[in-house]
gemmi code that builds the backbone of each chain (N, CA, C; Angstrom):
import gemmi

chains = {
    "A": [
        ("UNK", (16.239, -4.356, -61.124), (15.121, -3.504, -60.727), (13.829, -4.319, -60.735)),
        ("UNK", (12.843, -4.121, -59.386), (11.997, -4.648, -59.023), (10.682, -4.294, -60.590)),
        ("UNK", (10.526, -4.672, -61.334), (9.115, -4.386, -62.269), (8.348, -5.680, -62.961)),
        ("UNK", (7.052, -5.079, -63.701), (6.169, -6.099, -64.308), (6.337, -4.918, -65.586)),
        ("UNK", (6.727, -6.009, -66.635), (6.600, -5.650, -67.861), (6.157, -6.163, -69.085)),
        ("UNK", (5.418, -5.485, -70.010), (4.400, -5.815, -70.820), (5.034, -5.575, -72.513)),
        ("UNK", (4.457, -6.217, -72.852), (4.543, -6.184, -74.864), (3.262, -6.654, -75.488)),
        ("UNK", (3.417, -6.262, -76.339), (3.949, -4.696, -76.801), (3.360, -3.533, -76.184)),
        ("UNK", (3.525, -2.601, -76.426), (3.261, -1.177, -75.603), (2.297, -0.491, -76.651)),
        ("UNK", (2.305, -0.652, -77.491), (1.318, -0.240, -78.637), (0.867, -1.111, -79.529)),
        ("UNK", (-0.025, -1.694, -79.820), (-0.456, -2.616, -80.982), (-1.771, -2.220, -81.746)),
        ("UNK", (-1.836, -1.646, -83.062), (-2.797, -1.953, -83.833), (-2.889, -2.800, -84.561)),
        ("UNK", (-4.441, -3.385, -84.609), (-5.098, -4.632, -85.158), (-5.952, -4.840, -85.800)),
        ("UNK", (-6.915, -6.380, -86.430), (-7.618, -6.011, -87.483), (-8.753, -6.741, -86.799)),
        ("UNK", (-10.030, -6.680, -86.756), (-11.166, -7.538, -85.976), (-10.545, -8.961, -86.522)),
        ("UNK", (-10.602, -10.033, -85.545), (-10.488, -11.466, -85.474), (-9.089, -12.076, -85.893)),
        ("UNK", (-8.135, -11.022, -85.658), (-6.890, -11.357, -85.804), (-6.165, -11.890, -84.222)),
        ("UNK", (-6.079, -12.752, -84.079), (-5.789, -13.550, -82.820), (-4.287, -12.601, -82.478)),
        ("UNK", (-4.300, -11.992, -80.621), (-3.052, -11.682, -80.676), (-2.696, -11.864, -79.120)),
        ("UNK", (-2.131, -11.781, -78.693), (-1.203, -12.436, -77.493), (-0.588, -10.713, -76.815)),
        ("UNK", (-0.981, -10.502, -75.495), (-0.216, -9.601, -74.701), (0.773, -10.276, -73.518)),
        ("UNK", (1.547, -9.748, -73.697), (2.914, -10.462, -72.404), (2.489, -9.518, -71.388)),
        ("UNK", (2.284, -10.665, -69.957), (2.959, -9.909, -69.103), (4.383, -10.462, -68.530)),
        ("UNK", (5.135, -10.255, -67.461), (6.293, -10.925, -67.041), (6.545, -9.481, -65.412)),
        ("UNK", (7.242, -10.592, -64.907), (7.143, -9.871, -62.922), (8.355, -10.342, -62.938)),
        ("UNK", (9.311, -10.019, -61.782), (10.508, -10.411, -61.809), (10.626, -10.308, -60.183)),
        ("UNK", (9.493, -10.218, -59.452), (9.435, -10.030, -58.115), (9.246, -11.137, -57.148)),
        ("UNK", (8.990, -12.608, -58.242), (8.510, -13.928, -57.306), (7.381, -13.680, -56.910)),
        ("UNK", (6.777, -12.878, -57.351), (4.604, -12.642, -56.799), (3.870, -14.175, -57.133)),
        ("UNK", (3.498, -14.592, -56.287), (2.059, -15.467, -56.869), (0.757, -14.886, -57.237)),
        ("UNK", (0.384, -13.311, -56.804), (-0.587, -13.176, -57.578), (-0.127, -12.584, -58.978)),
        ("UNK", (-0.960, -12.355, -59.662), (-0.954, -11.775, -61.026), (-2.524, -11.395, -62.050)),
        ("UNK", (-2.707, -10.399, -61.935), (-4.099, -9.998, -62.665), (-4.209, -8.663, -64.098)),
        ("UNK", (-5.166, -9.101, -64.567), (-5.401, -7.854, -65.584), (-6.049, -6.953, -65.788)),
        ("UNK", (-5.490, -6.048, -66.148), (-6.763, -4.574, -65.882), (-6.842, -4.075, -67.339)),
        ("UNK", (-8.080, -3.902, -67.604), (-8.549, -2.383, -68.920), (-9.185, -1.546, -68.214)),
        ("UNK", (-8.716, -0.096, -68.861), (-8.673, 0.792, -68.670), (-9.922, 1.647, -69.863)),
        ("UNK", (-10.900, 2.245, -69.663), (-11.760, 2.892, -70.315), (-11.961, 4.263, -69.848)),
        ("UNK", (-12.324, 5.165, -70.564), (-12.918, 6.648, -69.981), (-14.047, 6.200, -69.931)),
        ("UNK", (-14.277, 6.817, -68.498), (-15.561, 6.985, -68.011), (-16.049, 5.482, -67.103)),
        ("UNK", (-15.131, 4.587, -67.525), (-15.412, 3.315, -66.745), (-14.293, 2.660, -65.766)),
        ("UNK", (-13.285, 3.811, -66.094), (-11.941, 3.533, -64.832), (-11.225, 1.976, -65.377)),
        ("UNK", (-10.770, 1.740, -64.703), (-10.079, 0.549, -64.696), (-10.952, -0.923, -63.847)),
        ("UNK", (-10.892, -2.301, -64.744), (-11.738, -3.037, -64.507), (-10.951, -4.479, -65.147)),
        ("UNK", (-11.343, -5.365, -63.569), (-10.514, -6.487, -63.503), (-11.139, -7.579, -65.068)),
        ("UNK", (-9.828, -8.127, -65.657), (-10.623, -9.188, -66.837), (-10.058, -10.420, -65.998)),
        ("UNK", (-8.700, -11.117, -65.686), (-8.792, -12.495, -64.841), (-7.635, -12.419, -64.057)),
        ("UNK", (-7.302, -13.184, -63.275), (-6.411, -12.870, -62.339), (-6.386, -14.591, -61.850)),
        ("UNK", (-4.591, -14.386, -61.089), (-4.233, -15.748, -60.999), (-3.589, -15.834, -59.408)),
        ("UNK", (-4.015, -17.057, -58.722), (-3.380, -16.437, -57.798), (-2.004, -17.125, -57.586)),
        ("UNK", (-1.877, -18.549, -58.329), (-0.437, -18.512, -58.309), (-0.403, -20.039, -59.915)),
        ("UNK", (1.031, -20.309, -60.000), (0.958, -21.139, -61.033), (-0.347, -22.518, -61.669)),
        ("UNK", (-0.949, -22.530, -62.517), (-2.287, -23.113, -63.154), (-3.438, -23.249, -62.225)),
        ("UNK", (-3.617, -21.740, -61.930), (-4.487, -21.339, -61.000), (-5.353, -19.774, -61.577)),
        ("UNK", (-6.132, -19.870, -62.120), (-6.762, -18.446, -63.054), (-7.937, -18.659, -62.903)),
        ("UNK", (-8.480, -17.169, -62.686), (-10.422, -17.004, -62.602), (-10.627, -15.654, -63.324)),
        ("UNK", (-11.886, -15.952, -63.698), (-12.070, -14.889, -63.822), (-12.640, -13.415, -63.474)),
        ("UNK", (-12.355, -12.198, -64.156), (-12.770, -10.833, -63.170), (-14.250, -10.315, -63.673)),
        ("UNK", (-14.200, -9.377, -63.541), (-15.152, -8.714, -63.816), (-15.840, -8.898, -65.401)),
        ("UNK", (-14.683, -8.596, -65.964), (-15.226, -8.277, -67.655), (-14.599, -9.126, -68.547)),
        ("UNK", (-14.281, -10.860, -68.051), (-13.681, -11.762, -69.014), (-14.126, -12.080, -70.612)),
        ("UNK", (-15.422, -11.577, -70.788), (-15.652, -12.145, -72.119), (-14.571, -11.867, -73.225)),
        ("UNK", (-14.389, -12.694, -74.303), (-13.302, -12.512, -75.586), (-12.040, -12.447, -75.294)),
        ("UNK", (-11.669, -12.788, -73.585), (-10.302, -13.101, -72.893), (-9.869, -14.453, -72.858)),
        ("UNK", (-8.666, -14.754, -72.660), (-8.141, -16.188, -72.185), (-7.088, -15.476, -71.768)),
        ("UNK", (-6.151, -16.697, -70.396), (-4.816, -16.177, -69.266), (-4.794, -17.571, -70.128)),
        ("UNK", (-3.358, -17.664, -69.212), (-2.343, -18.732, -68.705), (-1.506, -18.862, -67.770)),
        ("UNK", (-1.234, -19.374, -67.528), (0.023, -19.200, -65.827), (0.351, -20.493, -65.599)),
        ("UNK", (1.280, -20.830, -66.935), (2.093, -21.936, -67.088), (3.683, -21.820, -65.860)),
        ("UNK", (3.919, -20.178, -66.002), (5.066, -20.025, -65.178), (4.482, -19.263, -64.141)),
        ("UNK", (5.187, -18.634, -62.515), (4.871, -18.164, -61.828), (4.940, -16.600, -62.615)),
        ("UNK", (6.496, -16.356, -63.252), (6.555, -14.694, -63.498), (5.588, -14.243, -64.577)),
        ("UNK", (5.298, -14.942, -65.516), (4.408, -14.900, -66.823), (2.818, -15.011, -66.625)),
        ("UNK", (2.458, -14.189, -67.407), (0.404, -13.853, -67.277), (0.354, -13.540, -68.564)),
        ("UNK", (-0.120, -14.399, -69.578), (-0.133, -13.603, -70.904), (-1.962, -13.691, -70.877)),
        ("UNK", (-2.019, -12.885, -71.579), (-3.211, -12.300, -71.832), (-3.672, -12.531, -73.643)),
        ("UNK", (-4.472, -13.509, -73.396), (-4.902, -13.568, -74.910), (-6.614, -12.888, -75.957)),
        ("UNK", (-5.984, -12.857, -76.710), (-7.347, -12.240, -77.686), (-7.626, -13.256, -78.763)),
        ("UNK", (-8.383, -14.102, -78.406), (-8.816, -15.004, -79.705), (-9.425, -14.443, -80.813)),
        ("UNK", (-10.189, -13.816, -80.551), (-11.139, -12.825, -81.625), (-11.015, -11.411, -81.406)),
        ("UNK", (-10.264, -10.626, -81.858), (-10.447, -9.216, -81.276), (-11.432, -8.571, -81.881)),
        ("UNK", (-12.003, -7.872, -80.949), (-13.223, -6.776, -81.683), (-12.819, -5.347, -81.321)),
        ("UNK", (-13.647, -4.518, -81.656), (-13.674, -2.847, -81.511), (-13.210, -2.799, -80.269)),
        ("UNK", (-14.796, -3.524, -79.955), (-15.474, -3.111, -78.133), (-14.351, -3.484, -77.404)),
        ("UNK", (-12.886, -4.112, -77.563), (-11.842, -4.381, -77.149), (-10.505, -3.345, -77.032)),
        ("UNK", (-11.109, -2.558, -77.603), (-9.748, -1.242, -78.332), (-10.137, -0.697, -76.434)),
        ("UNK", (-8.909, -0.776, -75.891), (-8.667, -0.540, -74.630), (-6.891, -0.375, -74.339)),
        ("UNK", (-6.560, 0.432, -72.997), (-5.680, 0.492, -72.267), (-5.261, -0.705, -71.210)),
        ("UNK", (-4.443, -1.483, -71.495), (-4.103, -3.044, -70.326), (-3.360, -2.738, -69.574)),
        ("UNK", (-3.631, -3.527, -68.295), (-2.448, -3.065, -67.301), (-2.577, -4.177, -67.158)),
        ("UNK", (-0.929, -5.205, -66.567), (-0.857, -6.152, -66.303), (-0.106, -5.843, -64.615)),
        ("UNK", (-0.852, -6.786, -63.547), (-0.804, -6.349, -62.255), (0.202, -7.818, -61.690)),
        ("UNK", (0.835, -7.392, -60.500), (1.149, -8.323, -59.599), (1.647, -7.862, -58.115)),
        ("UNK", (1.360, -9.390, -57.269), (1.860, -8.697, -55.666), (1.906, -10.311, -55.142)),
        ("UNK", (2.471, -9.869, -53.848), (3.038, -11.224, -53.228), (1.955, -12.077, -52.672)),
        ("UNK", (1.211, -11.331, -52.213), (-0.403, -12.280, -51.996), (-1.756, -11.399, -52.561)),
        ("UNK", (-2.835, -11.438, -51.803), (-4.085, -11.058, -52.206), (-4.849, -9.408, -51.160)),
        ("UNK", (-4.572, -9.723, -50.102), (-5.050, -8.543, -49.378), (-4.214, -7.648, -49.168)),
        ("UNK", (-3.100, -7.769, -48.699), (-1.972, -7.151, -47.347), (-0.650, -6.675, -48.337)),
        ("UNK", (-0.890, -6.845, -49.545), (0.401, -6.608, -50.263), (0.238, -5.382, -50.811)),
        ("UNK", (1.314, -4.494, -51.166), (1.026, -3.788, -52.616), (1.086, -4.269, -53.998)),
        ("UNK", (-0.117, -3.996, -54.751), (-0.163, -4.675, -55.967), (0.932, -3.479, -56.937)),
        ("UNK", (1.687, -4.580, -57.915), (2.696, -3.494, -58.787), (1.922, -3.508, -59.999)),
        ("UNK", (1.793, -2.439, -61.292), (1.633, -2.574, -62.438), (2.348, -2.224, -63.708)),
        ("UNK", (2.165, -3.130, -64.422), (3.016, -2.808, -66.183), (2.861, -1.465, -65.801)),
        ("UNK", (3.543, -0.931, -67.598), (3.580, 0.378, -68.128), (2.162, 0.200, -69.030)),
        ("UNK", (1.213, -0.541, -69.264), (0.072, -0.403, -70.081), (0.456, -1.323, -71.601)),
        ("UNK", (-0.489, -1.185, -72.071), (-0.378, -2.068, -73.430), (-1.638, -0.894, -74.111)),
        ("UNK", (-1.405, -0.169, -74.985), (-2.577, 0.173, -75.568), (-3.052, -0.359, -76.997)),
        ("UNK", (-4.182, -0.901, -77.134), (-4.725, -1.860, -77.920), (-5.840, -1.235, -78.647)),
        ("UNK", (-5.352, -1.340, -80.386), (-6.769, -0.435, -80.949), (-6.957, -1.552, -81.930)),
        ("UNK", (-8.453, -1.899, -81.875), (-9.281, -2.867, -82.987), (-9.588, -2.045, -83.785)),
        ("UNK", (-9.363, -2.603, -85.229), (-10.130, -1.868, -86.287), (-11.453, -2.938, -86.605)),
    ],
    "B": [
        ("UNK", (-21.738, -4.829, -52.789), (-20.646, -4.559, -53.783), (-20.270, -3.287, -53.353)),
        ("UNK", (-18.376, -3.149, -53.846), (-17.381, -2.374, -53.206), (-17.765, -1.162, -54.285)),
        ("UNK", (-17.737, 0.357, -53.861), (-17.765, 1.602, -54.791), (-16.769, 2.416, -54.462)),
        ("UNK", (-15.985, 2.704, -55.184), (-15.170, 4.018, -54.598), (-15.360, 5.067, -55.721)),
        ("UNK", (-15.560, 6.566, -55.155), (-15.706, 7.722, -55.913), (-14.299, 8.529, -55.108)),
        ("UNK", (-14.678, 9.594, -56.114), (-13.713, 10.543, -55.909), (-13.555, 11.726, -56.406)),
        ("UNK", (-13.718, 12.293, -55.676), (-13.962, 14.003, -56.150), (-12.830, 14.769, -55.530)),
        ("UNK", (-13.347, 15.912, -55.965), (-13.146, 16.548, -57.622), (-12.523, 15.449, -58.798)),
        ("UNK", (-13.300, 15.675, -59.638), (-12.377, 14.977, -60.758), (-10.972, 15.539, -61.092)),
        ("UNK", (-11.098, 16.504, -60.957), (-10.131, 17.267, -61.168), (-9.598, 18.564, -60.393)),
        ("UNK", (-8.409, 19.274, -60.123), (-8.188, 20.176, -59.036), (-6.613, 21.128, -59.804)),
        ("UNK", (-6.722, 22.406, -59.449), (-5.563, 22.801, -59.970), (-5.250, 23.877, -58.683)),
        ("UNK", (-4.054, 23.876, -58.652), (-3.528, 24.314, -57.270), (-1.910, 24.841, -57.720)),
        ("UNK", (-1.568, 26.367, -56.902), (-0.353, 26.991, -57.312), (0.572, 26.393, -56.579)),
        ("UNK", (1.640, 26.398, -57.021), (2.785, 25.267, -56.484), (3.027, 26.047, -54.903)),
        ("UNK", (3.066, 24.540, -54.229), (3.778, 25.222, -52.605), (2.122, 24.752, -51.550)),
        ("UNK", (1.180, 24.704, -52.326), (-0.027, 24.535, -51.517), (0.064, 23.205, -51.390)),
        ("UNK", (-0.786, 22.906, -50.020), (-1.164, 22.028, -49.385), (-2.134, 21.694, -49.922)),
        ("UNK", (-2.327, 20.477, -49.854), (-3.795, 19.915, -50.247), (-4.577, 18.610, -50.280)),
        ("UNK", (-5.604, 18.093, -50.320), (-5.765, 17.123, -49.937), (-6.899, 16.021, -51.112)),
        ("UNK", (-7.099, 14.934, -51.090), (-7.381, 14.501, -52.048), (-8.382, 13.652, -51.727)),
        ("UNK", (-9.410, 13.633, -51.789), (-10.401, 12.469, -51.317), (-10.855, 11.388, -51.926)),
        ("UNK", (-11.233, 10.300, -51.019), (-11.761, 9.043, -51.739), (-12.665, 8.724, -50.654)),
        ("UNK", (-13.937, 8.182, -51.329), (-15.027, 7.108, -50.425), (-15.237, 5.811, -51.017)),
        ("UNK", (-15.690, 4.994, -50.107), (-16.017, 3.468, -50.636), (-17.145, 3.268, -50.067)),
        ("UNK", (-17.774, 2.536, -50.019), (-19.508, 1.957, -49.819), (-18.587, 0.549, -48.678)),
        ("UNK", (-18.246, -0.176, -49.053), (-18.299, -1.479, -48.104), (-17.033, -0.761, -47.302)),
        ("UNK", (-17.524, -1.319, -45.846), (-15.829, -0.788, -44.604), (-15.502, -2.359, -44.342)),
        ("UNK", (-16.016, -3.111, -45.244), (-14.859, -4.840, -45.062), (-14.251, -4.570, -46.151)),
        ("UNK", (-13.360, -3.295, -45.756), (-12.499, -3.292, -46.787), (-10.996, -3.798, -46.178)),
        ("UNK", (-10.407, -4.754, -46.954), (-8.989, -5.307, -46.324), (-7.671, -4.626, -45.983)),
        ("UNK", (-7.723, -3.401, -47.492), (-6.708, -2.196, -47.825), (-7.282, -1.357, -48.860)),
        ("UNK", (-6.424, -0.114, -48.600), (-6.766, 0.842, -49.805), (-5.214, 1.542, -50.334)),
        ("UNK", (-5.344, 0.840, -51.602), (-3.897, 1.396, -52.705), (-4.179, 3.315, -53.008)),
        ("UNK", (-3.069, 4.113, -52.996), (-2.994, 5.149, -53.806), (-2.233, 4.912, -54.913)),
        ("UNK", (-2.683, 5.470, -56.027), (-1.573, 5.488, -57.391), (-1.269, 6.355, -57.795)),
        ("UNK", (-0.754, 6.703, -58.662), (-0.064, 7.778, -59.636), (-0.234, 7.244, -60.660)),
        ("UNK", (-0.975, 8.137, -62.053), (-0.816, 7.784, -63.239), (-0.534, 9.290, -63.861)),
        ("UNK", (0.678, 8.837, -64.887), (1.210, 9.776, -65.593), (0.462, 9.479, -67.438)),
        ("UNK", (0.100, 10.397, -67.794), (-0.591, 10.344, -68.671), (0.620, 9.352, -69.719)),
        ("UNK", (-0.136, 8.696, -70.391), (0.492, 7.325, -71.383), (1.756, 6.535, -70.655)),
        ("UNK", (1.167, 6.552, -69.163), (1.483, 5.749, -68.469), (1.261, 4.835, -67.433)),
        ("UNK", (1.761, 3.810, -67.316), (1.533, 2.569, -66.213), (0.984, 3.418, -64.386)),
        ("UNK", (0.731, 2.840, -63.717), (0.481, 3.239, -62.448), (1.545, 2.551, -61.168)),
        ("UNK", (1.769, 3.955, -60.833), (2.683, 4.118, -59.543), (2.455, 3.857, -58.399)),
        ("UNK", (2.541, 3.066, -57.548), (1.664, 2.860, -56.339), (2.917, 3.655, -55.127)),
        ("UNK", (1.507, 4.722, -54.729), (2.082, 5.932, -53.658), (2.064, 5.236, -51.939)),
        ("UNK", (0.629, 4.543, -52.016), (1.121, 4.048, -50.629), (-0.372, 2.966, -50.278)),
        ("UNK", (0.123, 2.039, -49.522), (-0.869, 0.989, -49.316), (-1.016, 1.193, -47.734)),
        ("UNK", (-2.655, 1.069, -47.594), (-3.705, 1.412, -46.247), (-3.510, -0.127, -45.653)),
        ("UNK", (-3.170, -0.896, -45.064), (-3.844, -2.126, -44.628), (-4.673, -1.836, -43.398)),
        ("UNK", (-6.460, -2.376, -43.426), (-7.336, -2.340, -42.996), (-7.251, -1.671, -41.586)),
        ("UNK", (-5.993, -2.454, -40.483), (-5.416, -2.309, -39.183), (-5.461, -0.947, -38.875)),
        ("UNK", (-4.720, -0.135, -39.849), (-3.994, 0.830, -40.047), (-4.903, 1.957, -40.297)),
        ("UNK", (-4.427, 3.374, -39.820), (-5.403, 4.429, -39.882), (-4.681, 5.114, -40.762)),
        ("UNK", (-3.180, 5.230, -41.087), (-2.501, 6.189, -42.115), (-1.498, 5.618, -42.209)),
        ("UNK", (-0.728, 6.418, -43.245), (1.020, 6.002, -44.176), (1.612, 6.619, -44.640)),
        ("UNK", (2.454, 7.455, -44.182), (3.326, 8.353, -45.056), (4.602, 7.775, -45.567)),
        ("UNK", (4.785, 8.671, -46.535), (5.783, 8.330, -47.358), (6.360, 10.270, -47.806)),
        ("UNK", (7.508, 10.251, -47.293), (8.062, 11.575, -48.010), (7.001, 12.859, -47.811)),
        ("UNK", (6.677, 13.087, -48.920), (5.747, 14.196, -48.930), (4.381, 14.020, -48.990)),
        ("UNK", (3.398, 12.551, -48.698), (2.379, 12.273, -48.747), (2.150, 11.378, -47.841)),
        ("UNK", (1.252, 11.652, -46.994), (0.272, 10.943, -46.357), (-1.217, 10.667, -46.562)),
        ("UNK", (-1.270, 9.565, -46.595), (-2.344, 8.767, -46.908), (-3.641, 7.988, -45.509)),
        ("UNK", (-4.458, 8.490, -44.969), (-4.926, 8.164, -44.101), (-6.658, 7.041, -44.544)),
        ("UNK", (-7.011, 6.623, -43.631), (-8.068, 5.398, -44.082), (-8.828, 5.712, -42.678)),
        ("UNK", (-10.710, 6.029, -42.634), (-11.171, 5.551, -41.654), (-12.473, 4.735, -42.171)),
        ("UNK", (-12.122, 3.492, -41.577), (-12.940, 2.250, -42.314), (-14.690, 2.768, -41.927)),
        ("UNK", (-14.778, 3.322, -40.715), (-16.124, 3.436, -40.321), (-16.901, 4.517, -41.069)),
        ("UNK", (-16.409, 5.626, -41.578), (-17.068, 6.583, -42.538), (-16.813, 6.403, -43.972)),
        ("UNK", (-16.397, 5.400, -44.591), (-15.850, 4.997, -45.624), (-14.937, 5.951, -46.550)),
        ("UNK", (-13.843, 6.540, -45.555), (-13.396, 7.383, -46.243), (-12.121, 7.474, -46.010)),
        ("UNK", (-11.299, 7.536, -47.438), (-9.316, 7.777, -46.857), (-9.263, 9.242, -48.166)),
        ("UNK", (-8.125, 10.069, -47.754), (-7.704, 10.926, -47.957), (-6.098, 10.449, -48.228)),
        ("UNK", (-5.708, 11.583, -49.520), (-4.093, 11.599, -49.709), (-4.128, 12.883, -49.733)),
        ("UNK", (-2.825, 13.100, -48.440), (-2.346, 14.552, -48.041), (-1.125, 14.974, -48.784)),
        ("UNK", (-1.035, 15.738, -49.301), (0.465, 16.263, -50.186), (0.894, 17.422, -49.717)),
        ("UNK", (2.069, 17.637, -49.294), (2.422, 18.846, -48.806), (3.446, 19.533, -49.675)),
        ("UNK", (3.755, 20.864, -49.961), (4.268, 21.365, -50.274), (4.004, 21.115, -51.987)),
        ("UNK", (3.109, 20.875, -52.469), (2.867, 20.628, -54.052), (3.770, 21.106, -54.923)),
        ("UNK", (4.486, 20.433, -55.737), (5.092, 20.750, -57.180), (4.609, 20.400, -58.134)),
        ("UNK", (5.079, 21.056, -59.267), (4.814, 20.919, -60.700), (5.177, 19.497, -60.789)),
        ("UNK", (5.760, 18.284, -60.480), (6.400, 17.054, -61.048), (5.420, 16.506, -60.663)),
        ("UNK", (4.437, 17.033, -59.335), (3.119, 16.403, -58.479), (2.149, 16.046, -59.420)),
        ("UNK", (2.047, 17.056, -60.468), (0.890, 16.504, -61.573), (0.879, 15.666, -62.367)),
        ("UNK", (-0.524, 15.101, -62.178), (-0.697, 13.838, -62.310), (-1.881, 12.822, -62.125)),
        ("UNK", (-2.480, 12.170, -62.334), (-3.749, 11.943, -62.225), (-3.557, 11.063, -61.311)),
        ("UNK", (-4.326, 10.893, -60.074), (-4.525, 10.135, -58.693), (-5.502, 8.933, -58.181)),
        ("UNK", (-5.103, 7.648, -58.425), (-6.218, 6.834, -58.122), (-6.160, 6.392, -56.846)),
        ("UNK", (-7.237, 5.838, -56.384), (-7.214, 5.008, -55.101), (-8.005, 3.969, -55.859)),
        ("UNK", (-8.152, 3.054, -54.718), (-8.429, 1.682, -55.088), (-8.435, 0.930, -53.785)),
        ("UNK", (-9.613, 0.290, -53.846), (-10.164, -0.409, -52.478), (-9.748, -2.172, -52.354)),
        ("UNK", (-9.590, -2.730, -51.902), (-9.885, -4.777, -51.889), (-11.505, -4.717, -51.923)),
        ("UNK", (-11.964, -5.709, -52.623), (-13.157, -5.988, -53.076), (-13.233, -6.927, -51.112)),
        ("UNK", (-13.595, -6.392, -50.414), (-13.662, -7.143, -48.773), (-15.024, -8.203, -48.772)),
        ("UNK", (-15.550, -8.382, -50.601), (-16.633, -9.752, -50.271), (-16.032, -11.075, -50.688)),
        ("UNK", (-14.694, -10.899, -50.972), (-13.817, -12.219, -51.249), (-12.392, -11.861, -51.393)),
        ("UNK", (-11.617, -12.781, -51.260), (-10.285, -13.019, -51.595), (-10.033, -13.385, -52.785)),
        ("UNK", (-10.676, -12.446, -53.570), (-9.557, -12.451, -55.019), (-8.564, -11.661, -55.623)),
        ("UNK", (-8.342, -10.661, -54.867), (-7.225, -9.775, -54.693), (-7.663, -8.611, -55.386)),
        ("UNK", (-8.782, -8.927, -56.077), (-9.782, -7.474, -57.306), (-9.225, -6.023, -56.562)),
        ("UNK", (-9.101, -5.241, -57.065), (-9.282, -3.456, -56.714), (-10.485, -2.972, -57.638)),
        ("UNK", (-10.751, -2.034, -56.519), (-12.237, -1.369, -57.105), (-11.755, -0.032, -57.118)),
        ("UNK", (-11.353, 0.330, -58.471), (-10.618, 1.792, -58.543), (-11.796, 3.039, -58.693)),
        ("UNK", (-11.500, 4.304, -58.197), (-11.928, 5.180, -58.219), (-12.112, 5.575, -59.451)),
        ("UNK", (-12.255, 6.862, -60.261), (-12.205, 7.622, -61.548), (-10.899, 8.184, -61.361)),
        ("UNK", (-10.678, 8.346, -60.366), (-9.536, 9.576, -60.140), (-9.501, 11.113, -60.132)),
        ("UNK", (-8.712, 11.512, -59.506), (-8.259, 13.043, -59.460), (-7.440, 12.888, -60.172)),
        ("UNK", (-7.737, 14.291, -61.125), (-6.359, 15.174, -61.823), (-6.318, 16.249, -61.288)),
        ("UNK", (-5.189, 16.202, -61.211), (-3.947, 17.532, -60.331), (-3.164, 18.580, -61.298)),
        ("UNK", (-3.453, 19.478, -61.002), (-2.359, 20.184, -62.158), (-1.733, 21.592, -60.806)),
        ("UNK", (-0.613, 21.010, -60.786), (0.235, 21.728, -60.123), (1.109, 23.082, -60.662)),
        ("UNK", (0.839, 24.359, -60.752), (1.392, 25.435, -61.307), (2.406, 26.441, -61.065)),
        ("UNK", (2.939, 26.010, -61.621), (4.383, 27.081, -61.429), (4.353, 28.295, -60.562)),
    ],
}
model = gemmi.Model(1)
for chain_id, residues in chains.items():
    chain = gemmi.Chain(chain_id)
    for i, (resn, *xyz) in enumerate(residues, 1):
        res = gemmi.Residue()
        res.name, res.seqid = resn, gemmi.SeqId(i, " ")
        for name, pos in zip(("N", "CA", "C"), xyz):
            atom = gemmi.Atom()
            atom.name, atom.element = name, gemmi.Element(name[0])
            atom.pos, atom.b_iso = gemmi.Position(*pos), 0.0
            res.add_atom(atom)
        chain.add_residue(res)
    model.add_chain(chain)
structure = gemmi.Structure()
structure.add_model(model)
structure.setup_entities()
């Protein structure tokens, strides 16, 4: 089955406890990007890749780091986690940039204490 | 810079009705426009993709139409069920670069009634 899937699906944490979100695609996509999710602020790009050691960043990168050592893999890192971080992740992918449909995880929900 | 809104935030409708769902965007260099499905404490479903060319897209029981010049696409649902509810995004290509960004709406919630 065609999906992008994420770990953990729930994680609580402690401020500045370094932690690591998986993504993984199984579709051969070269793109791959990340989304948080806020009330009241919708969903909003943090970096996106468009194919292997190739990453920029989105909208709201601060206190983020990627990687895209492999094509299927986008991990999503938290060097320092804070509050202002306690968010909903979606980890995205599609075969190119305009003309494709983009697929997404099931979410990662992430609470900083 | 790309905006998409979307109203009603929210909509409740007795099962069997027709109905329709709106979205606007500010920029018409828009490349495509995604519909989604999000199920509450869940990931997003993608209902149907606009490419720019293209004026509409159906799929099953939804059609999805795009007119780039009034900045506006609509998702048509016919025959509404209870399984229909669900909160509804669209989502535009950011058309001032190729970085593949979506500029998501707030969304519609749907509550479809027995």
């Amino acid at each position: 089955e065609a999906q992008v899937t994420q770990n953990p699906r729930y994680l609580i944490t402690v401020t500045g406890k370094k932690l690591t979100v998986t993504c993984s695609q199984n579709m051969n996509h070269e793109y791959m990007s990340w989304y948080r999710q806020d009330p009241g602020l919708g969903l909003r790009q943090i970096y996106y890749s468009m194919n292997v050691e190739v990453t920029d960043k989105g909208d709201v990168p601060e206190g983020y780091k990627v990687s895209r050592k492999e094509k299927r893999n986008f991990p999503l890192i938290l060097e320092s986690p804070s509050p202002n971080q306690t968010s909903l992740y979606f980890c995205a992918s599609s075969a190119g940039t305009l003309l494709y449909t983009q697929y997404f995880g099931p979410g990662t929900r992430l609470t900083v204490l | 810079k790309q905006e998409v809104t979307q109203i009603p935030a929210a909509l409740s409708v007795p099962e069997g009705e027709n109905l329709v769902l709106n979205c606007s965007f500010t920029d018409s260099a828009i490349y495509n426009l995604q519909w989604f499905r999000q199920d509450p404490g869940k990931g997003l479903t993608s209902l149907l993709l606009i490419q720019s060319s293209q004026r509409e897209q159906t799929s099953g029981r939804l059609n999805a139409s795009l007119d780039k010049s009034s900045g506006r696409s609509t998702l048509y649902i016919a025959a509404s069920q209870p399984g229909d509810s669900a909160t509804y995004l669209c989502a535009g290509s950011d058309g001032s670069s190729n970085t593949g960004k979506l500029i998501f709406g707030q969304g519609t919630t749907l509550q479809v009634k027995p």
